[in-house]
Structure formats: structure tokens, C-alpha cells
C-alpha positions in Angstrom: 23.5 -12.3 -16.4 21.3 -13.8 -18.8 17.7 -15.5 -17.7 18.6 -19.0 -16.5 17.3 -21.7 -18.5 13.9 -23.3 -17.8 14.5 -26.1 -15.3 15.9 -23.8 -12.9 12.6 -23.0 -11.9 11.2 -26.3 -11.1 11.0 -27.2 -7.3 13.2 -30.7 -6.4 11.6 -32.6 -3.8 14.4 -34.6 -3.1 17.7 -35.5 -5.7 17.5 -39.2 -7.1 20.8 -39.2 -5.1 21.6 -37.5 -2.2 25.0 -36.0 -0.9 26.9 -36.8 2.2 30.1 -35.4 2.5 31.4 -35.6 6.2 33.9 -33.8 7.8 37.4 -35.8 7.5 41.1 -35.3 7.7 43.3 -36.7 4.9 47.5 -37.7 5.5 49.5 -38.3 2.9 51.8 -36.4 0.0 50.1 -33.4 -0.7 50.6 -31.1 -4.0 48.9 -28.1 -3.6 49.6 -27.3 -7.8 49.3 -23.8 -7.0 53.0 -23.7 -7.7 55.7 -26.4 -7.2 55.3 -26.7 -3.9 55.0 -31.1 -2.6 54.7 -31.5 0.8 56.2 -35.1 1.3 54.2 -35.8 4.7 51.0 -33.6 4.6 47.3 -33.3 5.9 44.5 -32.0 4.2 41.3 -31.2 6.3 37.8 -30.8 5.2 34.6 -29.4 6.9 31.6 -28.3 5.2 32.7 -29.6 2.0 35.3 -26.9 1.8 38.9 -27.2 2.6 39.7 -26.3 6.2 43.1 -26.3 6.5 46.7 -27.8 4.6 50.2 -28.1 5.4 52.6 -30.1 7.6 51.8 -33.2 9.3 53.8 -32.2 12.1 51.7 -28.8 12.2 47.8 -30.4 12.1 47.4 -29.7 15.9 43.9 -30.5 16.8 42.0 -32.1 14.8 38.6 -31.1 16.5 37.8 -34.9 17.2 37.8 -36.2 13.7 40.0 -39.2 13.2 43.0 -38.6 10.9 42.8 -41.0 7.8 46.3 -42.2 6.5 46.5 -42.8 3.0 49.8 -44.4 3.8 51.7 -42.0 1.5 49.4 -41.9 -1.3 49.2 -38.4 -2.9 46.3 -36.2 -2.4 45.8 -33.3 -5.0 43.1 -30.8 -6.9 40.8 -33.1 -8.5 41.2 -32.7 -12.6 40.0 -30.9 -14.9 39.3 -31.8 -18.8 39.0 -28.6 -20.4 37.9 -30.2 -24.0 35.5 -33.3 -24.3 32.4 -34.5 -25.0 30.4 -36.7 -22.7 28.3 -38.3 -25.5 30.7 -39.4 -27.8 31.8 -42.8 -26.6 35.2 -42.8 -27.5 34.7 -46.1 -29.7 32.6 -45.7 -32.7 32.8 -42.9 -35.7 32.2 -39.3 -35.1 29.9 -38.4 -37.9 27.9 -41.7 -37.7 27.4 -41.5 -33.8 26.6 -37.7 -34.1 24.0 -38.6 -37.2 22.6 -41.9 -35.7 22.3 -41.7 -32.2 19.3 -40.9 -30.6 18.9 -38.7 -27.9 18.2 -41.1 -25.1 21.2 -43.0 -26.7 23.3 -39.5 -26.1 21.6 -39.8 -22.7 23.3 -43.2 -21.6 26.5 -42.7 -23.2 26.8 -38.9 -21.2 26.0 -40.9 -17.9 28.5 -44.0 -18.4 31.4 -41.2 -19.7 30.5 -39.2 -16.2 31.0 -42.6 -14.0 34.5 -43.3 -16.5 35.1 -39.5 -15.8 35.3 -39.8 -12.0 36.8 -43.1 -11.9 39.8 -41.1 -13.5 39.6 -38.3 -10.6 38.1 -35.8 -13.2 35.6 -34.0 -11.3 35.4 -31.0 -13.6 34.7 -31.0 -17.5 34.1 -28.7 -20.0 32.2 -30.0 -22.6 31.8 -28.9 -26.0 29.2 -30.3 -27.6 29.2 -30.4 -30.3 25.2 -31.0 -30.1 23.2 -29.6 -27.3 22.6 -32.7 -25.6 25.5 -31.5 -23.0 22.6 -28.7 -21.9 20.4 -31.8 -20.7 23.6 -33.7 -19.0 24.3 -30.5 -16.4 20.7 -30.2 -15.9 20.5 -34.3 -14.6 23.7 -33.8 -12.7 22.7 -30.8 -11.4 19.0 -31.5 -10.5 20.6 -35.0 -8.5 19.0 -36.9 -11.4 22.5 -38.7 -11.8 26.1 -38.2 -10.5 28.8 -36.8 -12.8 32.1 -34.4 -12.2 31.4 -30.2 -12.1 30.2 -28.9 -15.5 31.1 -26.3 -18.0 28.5 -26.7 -21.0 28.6 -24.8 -24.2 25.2 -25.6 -25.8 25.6 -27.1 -29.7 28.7 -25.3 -31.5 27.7 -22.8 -34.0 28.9 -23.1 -37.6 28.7 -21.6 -40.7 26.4 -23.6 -43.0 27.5 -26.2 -44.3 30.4 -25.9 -42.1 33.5 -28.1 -40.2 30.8 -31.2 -38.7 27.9 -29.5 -40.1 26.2 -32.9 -39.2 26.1 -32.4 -35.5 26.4 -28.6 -35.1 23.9 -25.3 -35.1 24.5 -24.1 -38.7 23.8 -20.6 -39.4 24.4 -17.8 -42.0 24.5 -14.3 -41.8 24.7 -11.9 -38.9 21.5 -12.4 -37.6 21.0 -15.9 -37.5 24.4 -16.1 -35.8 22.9 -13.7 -32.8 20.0 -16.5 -32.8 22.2 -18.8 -32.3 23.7 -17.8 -29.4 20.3 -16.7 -27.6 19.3 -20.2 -28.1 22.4 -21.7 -26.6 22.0 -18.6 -23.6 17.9 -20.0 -23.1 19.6 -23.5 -22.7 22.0 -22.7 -20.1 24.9 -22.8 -21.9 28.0 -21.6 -19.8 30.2 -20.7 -22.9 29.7 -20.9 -26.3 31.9 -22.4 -28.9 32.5 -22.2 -32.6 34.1 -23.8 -35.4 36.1 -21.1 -37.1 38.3 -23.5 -40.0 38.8 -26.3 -40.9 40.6 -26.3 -44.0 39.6 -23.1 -45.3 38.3 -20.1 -42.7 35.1 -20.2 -41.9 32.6 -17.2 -40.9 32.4 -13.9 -42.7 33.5 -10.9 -40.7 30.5 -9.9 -40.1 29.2 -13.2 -38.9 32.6 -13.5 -36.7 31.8 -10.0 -35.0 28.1 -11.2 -34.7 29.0 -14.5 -32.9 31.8 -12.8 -30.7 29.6 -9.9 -29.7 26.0 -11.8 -28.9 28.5 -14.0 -26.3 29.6 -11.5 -24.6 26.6 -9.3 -24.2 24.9 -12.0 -22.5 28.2 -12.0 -20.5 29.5 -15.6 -21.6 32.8 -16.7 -22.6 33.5 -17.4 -26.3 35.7 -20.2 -27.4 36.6 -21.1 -30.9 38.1 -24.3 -32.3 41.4 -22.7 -34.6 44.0 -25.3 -35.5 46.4 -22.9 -37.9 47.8 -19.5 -37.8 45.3 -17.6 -39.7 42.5 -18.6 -37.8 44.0 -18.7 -34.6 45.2 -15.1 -35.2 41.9 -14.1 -36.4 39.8 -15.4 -33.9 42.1 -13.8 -31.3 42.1 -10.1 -33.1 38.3 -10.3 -33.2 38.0 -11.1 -29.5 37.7 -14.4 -28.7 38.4 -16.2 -25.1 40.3 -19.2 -25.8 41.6 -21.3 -28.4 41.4 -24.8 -28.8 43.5 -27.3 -30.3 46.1 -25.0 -31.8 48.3 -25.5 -34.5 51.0 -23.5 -36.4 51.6 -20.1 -35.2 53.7 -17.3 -36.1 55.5 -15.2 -33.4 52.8 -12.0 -34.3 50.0 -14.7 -33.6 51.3 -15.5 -30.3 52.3 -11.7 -29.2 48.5 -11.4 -29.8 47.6 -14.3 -27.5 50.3 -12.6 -24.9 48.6 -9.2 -25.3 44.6 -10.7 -25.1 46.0 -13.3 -22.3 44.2 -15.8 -24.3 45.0 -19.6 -23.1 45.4 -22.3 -25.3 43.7 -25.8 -24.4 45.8 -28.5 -26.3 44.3 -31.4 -27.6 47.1 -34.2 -28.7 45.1 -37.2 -27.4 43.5 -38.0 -31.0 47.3 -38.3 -32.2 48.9 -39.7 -29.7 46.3 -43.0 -29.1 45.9 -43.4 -33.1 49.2 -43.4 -33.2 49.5 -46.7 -30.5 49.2 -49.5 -33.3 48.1 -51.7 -30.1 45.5 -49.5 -29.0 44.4 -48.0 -33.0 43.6 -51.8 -33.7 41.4 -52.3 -31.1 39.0 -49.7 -32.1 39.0 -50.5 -36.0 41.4 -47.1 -36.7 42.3 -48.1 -40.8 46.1 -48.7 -41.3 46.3 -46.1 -43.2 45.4 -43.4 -40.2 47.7 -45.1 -38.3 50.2 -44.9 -40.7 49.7 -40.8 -40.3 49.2 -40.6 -36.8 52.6 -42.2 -36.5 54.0 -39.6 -38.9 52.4 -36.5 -37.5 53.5 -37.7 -33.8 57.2 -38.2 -34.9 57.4 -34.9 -36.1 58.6 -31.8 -33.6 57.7 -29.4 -36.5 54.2 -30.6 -36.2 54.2 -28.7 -32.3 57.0 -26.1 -32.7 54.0 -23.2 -33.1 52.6 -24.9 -30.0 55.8 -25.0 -27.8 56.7 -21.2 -28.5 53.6 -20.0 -27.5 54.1 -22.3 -24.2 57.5 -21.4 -24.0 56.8 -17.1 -24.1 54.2 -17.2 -21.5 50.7 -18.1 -23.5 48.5 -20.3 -21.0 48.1 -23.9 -21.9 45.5 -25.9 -20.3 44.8 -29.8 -20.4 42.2 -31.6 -22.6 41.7 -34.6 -24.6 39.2 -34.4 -27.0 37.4 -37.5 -24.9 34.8 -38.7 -27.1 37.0 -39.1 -30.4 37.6 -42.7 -31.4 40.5 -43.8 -28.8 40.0 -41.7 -27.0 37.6 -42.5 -24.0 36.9 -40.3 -20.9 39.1 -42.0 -18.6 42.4 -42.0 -20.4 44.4 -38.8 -19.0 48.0 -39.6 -18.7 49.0 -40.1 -22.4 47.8 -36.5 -22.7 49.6 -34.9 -19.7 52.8 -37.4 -21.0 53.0 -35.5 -24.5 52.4 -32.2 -23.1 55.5 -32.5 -21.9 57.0 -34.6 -24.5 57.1 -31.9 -27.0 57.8 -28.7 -24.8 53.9 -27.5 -24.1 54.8 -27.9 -20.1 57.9 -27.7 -19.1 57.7 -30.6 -16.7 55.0 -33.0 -15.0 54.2 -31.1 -12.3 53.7 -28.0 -14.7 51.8 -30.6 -16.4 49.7 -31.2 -13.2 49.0 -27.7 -13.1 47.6 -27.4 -16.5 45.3 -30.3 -15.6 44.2 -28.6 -12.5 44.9 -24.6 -12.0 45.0 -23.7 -15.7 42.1 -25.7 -16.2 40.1 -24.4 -13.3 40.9 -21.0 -15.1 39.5 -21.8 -18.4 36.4 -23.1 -17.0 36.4 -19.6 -14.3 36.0 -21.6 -11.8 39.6 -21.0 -10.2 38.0 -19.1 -7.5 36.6 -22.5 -6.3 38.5 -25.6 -7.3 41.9 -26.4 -9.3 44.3 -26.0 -6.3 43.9 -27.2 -2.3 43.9 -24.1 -0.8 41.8 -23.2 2.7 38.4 -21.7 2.1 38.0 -23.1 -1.3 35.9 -26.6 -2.3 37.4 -29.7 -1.3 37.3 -31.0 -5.0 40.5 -33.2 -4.7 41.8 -36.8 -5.8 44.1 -39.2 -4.1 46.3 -41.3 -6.0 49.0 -44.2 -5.1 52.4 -43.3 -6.6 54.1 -39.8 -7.2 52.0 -38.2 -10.1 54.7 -35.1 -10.0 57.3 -37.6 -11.2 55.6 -40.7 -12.8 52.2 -39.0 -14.8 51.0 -42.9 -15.7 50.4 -43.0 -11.8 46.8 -41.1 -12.7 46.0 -44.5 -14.2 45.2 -45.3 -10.7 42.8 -43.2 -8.8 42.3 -44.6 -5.3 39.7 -41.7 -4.5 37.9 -39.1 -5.7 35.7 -36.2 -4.0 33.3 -33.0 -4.7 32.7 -30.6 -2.3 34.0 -33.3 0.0 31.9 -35.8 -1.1 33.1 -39.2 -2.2 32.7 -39.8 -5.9 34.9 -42.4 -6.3 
């Protein structure tokens, strides 16, 4: 693995905040979204911040002295995962002006607030992607116990072409080289992944820049992600060895054998579309008529998605995120998201839809060894919501509770 980035080595005394998380025994509905499994009257019991054991009510036994708490039916499953978002972008103003205008301590406040919204909304793992570095500094608070926030997945400033799709806000760079420096400096961060812009309207990168960017990634043994919204560039990105795609687009049936083949996942991003579309909710934060007016349009048509739903629909992974940080689009809105997925075909139904907000996204982030399903022996990352989320996804607009490691977040 790479060297770890500098503030590993400092010695912490004592975290601003410290972390109880007591033994405790949950009842309620329990979906495990491991497969489609709901158990209708369930326990799930936590020691050591780890999840003990799951199943049956009628099967917990003994319960080692702990007093079982009943949720009285509420559901209790994986706590969620936002595979795509950016924890300082507010979700209100402008992209470019925020990203051009806000200083870093500004950054600072708006990461900490989007981490509270975050758990609030039972998300207690993101994967932010910049597009700045200031993410680098937000795992580093969270981590250190300088401030509470969800698990992190942190790819450093995205790395562009000059002059490049948000050049404003990204780590431009040209030629082969400077795309290897790049990376190194996202690595002496502590990025977790690195992320590029490969299109926009036009491709972006030359080939050798592409191989350059691709390569440095994985020699210091980090995951490469690449935001490719149209069949060229998604097939490109793929062929040249990328780890995921986000946002998708149009794509031909050779583009998504090669995802098949590679067993690349897609993270889908509709939030943006769906929320601008919402005249109610587009108003509110100033969106012009006329985007509206297009939102509407691109929403009401399948076409738009058909790419999308066939690569869903033969096997390609897709995982759940949002884009948080776009204008309407704050941290804490989740179900409109999970709601379209399965509106145009991406999951096949909400519980599939569950599982792309937890398992698939646990995946994406490599962390499904740990979290994204209740399972004995891994973390008790989990959420506990009134109402039946596997039929009625707007019930996530409720989080009762919300844990890490069995510790109350929320």
C-alpha cells in the first residue's frame, strides 16, 4: 500500500468526541439485503460494535442479560450507503460559483453540517468525490474524532485534462507525466480512490494521458473511477481499465458486454433530474424555468435511460448515489433516488433498490467485507426506520435511528 498520508502519524490524546457503543439487542422487521430475505418479527444483537447474531425472534434464546429493545415493528436494516456525493457542496447554491468562491474553512462548515444531514438520513457510509481535495481534510476530522460524520471513501481533487469538464474546481493536468503527479498527490493525501473526468461533451484525455492516469492508480494499488455519461467514453474508459463508471448514459450492447466481462458496476446518478424536474422543489432553490422546462423533458423520456436499464437488466452492477451537493439536491434526500431507480428499470424492485443502497454500495466503496448487509461477525452499521422501506422507499424519509460500529449516530 502506498505511505499513508501525514496525519496518520500524529498521536491523539483523546478525540473531541468520544465513542460509546454498548452492547444491545434490537426487535423489530429485519432485512438483511443480502438477498430478499425480510424477517417479519426479527432480532438483531450487537456486542463489541459488531453484529453478534440475527434471525427469528422466536430463536434469540439468551440474551446474555442485555434487555431486548422493541422497536415496536420498526424495520432495522444495513445502514446506507451514497456511492456519489460531495460533502462540501451544499446542495443550494451554484456549482461553479461555490467551487470558485468558497473558502476553505467555508468548505469546512458546509462538509460538517452535510455529515450531521448525512446521518440524520441513516447514511453512515459516503463516497465522496470531490471534486476539490477538501474531502482529504473531512476523513481526516472524522477520523481523528475532530467531528462526527458517516464512514468515508475519499478520492482527493478529480483529475482533468486542462481546461477540462469543471476545470474550475478540479486538478488540471496535461501530458503523461503530470497525470502520474497527479495521482501521487492525491495518494500523499490519503485519497482512497481516485476519480476523473473523462467527457463531457467531447472526450477528454489523450491515450496516453488515459493509460498514465489508469496505471499510476493502480500501482499505488487504488481504485480508479471515471465520470462517463455516453457510450464512447463509457466504453473507453472500461477498455483502458477503469473500476467503475459513474453517471452513465447511452450505451450500446458491445459497451455493456465490456462492463459484463471487466464486472465493472455502474453508480447511477438521477437525482439532479429528478428534483429539477419537481417545479415545487426547482423553485425553491432559484432553478431558471427554462432548466426546469428540460428536466421535465429529459425525465419523461424512457429513451433517455434505455442504455441504462439494459445494462441493469444483463447483469452489470448498479449501485446507489445522488450526486448530493448539486443544487436540489441536498445530503439528506435519498428516496426520490431509490424511487427512479426503479421507476425506469435500473432495479427491478425496491428491495433490489435497498440493495443497491446498501450491498452494492458497500461493494463499490470495498468495504462489503465490513458493512452493507447485517450479517454476524461484520460491523453493526445499521439504521432503523418506521414503516416498510421494502415496499414504500419514501419511508427512508424517516430515520428513527442510526448506528456505526454500534454506536448511536442518530
Amino acid at each position: 500500500m502506498p505511505e499513508p498520508a501525514s496525519w496518520h502519524y500524529q498521536t491523539i490524546i483523546k478525540p473531541m468526541f468520544e465513542r460509546h457503543a454498548p452492547d444491545r439487542i434490537l426487535l423489530g422487521r429485519v432485512i438483511p439485503c443480502h438477498d430478499d430475505t425480510v424477517i417479519e418479527d426479527g432480532f438483531v444483537e450487537i456486542r463489541g460494535g459488531r453484529i453478534a447474531r440475527i434471525g427469528e425472534r422466536s430463536g434469540l434464546g439468551d440474551t446474555g442479560g442485555l434487555e431486548p429493545e422493541d422497536t415496536g415493528g420498526q424495520t432495522i436494516m444495513p445502514g446506507l450507503v451514497n456511492s456519489h456525493a460531495h460533502l462540501s457542496w451544499d446542495g443550494i447554491h451554484e456549482l461553479s460559483f461555490q467551487s470558485m468562491h468558497d473558502a476553505p474553512e467555508i468548505r469546512a462548515y458546509k462538509a460538517a453540517g452535510n455529515m450531521i444531514k448525512s446521518l440524520r438520513a441513516g447514511v453512515t457510509l459516503v463516497r465522496d468525490l470531490g471534486v476539490h481535495d477538501a474531502n482529504l481534510f473531512t476523513k481526516q476530522a472524522v477520523a481523528q474524532g475532530i467531528v462526527p460524520g458517516p464512514r468515508l471513501k475519499v478520492s482527493g481533487a478529480s483529475i482533468i485534462q486542462t481546461g477540462g469538464h469543471t476545470y474550475w474546481v478540479c486538478r488540471e493536468a496535461s501530458g503523461a507525466d503530470e497525470m502520474r503527479r497527479a495521482v501521487r498527490e492525491q495518494v500523499r493525501g490519503g485519497a482512497d480512490l481516485i476519480k476523473i473526468m473523462a467527457c463531457h461533451d467531447t472526450l477528454e484525455f489523450t491515450d496516453e494521458e488515459l493509460h498514465a492516469v489508469i496505471d499510476e492508480a493502480h500501482r499505488n494499488k487504488l481504485p480508479i473511477t471515471a465520470h462517463a455519461t455516453y457510450d464512447a467514453c463509457i466504453r473507453r474508459v472500461a477498455e483502458f481499465g477503469i473500476d467503475c463508471v459513474e453517471h452513465g448514459g447511452s450505451m450500446s450492447d458491445e459497451t455493456i458486454q465490456v462492463l459484463l466481462d471487466r464486472k465493472l458496476p455502474i453508480v447511477t446518478t438521477f437525482s439532479a433530474l429528478v428534483l429539477q424536474a419537481d417545479e415545487a422543489i426547482a423553485r425553491r432553490f432559484a432553478i431558471p424555468e427554462w432548466k426546469i422546462n428540460e428536466r421535465k423533458k429529459a425525465v419523461a423520456d424512457p429513451k433517455r435511460f434505455a442504455g441504462l436499464k439494459a445494462a441493469a437488466e444483463a447483469g452489470v452492477p448498479i449501485a446507489f448515489g445522488t450526486d448530493a451537493g448539486s443544487p436540489a439536491v441536498e445530503h439528506d434526500q435519498i428516496a426520490p433516488e431509490l424511487d427512479f431507480m426503479v421507476r425506469v428499470g435500473v432495479c427491478r424492485s425496491p428491495l433490489d433498490a435497498l440493495r443497491a443502497i446498501t450491498q452494492r454500495g458497500a461493494r463499490v466503496c470495498r468495504m462489503d467485507h465490513e458493512v452493507g448487509t447485517l450479517e454476524a461477525g461484520k460491523a453493526a452499521d445499521l439504521i432503523v426506520v418506521p414503516g416498510k422501506p421494502d415496499q414504500d422507499l419514501f419511508a427512508l424519509r424517516n430515520v428513527a435511528m442510526t448506528f456505526i460500529a454500534g454506536q448511536r449516530m442518530h
